[in-house]
N, C-alpha and C positions, 0 to 999 in steps of 0.2 A: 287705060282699060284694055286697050289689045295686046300691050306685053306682059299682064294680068295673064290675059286667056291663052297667048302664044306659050309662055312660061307656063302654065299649068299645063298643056296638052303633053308637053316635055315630060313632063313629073311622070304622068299617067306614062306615057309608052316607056318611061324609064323601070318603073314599078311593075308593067307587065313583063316588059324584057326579064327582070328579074327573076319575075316569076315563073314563068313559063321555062324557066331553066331546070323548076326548082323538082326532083320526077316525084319528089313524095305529096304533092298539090296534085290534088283531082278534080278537077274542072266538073262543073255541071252544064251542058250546052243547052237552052233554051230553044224550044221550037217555035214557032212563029208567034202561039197563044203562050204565054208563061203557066206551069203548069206546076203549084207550089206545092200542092201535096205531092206528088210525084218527086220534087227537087227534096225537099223532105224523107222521102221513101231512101232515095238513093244514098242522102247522105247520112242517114241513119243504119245503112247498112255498110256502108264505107267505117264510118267509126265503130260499127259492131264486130268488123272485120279486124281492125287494128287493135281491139281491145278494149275500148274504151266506154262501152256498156257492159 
C-alpha cells in the first residue's frame, strides 16, 4: 500500500510539472473559503476571451 501511495504522489508532481509548463493553462487559485461561483465567473470569462462562447 505505501508504494501504491509513494508512486501516485510521483504521478501527481509529474502531471503538474507538466503542467505548469504549459502558459496557455490558467490556473484558478483558491482562497482560504472555495469560492465556486467566482471560479465560474473567471473561467467563463477566460473562455469568452479565447473565443469559445
Amino acid at each position: 500500500m505505501a508504494e501504491v501511495k509513494l508512486r501516485s504522489r510521483q504521478y501527481a508532481k509529474r502531471q503538474l510539472t507538466w503542467l505548469r509548463r504549459n502558459p496557455d493553462i490558467h490556473w484558478i487559485w483558491w482562497e482560504k473559503d472555495r469560492d465556486f461561483a467566482r471560479a465560474l465567473q473567471v473561467s467563463t470569462e477566460i473562455l469568452a476571451a479565447a473565443g469559445v462562447f
